[in-house]
C-alpha positions in Angstrom: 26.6 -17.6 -8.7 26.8 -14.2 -9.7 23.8 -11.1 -9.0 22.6 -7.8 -10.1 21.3 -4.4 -7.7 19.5 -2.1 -9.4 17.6 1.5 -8.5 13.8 1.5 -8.9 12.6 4.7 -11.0 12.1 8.0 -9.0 9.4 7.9 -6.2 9.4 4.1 -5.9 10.0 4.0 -1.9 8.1 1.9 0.0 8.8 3.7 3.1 6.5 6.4 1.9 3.6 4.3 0.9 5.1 2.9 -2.2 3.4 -0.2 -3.3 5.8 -2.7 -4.8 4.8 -4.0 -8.2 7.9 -5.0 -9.8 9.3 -7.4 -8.3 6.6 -8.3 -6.3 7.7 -10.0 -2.6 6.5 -13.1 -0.8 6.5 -16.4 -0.5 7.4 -16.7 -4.1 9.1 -13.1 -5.2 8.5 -12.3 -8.8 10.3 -10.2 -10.9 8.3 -9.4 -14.7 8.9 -6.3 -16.5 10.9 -4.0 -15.6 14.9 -4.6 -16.1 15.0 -6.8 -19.0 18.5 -6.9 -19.5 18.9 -8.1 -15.9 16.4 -10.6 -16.1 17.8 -11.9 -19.3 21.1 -12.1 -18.3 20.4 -13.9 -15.0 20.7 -18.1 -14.3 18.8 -20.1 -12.2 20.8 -19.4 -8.8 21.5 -16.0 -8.6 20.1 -13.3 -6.9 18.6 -10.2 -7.6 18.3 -6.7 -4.9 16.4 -3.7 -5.6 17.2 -0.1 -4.3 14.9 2.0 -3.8 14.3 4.5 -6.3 14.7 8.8 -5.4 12.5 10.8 -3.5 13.1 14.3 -2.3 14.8 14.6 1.4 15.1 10.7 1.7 17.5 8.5 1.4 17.8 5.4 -0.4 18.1 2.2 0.5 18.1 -1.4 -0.4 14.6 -3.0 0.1 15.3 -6.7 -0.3 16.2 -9.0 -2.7 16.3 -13.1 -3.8 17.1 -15.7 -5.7 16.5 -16.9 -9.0 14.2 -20.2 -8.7 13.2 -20.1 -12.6 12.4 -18.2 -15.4 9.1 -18.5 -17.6 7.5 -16.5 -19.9 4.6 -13.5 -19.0 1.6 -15.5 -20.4 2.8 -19.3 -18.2 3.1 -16.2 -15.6 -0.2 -15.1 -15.9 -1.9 -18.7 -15.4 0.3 -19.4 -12.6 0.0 -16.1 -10.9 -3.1 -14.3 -11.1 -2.1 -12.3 -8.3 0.3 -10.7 -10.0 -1.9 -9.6 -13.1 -2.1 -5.8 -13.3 -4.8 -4.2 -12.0 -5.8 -0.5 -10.8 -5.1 -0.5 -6.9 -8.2 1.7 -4.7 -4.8 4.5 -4.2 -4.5 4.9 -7.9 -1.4 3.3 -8.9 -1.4 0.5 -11.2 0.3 -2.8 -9.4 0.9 -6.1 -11.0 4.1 -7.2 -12.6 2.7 -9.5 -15.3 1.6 -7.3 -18.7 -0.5 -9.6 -20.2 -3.7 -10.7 -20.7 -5.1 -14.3 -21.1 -4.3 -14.2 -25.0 -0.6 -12.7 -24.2 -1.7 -9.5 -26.1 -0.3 -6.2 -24.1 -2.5 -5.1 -21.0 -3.2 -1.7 -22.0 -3.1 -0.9 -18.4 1.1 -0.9 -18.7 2.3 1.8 -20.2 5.6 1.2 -21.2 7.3 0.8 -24.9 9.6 -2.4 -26.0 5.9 -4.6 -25.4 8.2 -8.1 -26.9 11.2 -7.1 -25.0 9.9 -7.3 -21.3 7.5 -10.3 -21.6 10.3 -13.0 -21.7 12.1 -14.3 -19.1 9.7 -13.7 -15.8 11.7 -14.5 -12.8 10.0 -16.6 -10.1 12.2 -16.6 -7.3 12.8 -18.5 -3.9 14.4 -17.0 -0.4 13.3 -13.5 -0.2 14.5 -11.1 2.1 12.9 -7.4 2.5 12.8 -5.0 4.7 8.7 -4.0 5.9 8.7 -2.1 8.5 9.5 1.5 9.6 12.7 0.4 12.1 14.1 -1.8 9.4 13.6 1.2 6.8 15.2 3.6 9.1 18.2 1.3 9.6 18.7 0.5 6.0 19.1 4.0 4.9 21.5 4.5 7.2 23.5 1.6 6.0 22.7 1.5 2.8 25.5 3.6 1.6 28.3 2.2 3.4 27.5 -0.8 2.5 27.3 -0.6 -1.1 30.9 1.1 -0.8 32.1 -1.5 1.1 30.6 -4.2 -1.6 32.0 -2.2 -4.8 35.5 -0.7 -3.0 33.9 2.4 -4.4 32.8 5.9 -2.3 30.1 7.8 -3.1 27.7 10.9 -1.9 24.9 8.4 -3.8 23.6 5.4 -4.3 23.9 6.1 -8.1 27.6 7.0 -7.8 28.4 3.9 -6.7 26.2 1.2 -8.6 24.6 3.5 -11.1 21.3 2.4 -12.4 22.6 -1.3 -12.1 25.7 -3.5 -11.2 26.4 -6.7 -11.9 27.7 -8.6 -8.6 30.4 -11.6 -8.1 29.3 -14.4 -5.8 31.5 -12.9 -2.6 29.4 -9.5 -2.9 25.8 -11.2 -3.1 26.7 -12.9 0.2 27.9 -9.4 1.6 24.2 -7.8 0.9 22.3 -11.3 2.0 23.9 -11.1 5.4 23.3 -7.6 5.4 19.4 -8.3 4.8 19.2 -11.2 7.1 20.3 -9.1 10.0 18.4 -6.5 8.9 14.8 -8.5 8.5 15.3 -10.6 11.8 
């Protein structure tokens, strides 16, 4: 079992009214566009965390994570999940995590280049844990730091000085951040 942690893009927080899109968490977390190389060079087993990404005056933190129940392709995604299909949301942000349509041609409501690239390898995963609420947020970016320090043997001022925009993760770390989140979500 191995993992990777990651840092969303700037302004993905969900402790300021961030909705998560990508991965998506609940019964059955999803994870289907972003970080390609990650979700290529996971197995069936490992586990996958998320940071959250920078906003101004706040601190980071790690939001949740889970593991790696299977991997399909975006357009087996789409039938199975039509949740997950993007879709404007009433606040203006697009949310979904699956980019495309019924014929597997690129939703023109995502935005982003490398269109081949990011529709293989959609990871449907099992055991989530996140953090919801405000007491759990508040906690977690007080922790999150140390933690990672502790994970990596590594001190930083940042979460980005210590795990950059990624790290990969050996089986004795991913159970250091799963305990972490279990105490953390209750």
């Amino acid at each position: 079992m191995k993992g990777y942690i990651y840092t969303m893009y700037a302004g993905a927080d969900p402790s300021r009214g961030w909705l998560m899109n990508d991965p998506i968490f609940g019964t059955r977390p999803t994870l289907g566009a972003c970080v390609p190389h990650i979700r290529r060079a996971v197995s069936v087993g490992d586990h996958i965390f998320v940071v959250s990404g920078r906003v101004p005056g706040e601190r980071q933190f790690i939001i949740g994570g889970f593991e790696v129940a299977e991997k399909i392709d975006a357009l087996a995604a789409y039938r199975r999940f039509p949740e997950n299909r993007l879709k404007p949301h009433d606040n203006g942000q697009v949310v979904g995590n699956i980019i495309v349509d019924g014929r597997g041609r690129h939703n023109p409501l995502d935005d982003h280049k490398n269109f081949e690239r990011r529709i293989e390898n959609y990871i449907v995963g099992r055991d989530p844990h996140v953090l919801q609420t405000p007491a759990e947020f508040k906690v977690a970016k007080e922790g999150t730091l140390d933690l990672l320090s502790d994970v990596f043997a590594k001190d930083g001022r940042r979460v980005f000085d210590i795990i950059g925009r990624h790290r990969k993760m050996n089986e004795d770390q991913v159970k250091q951040v799963l305990t972490w989140l279990e105490r953390l979500s209750g």
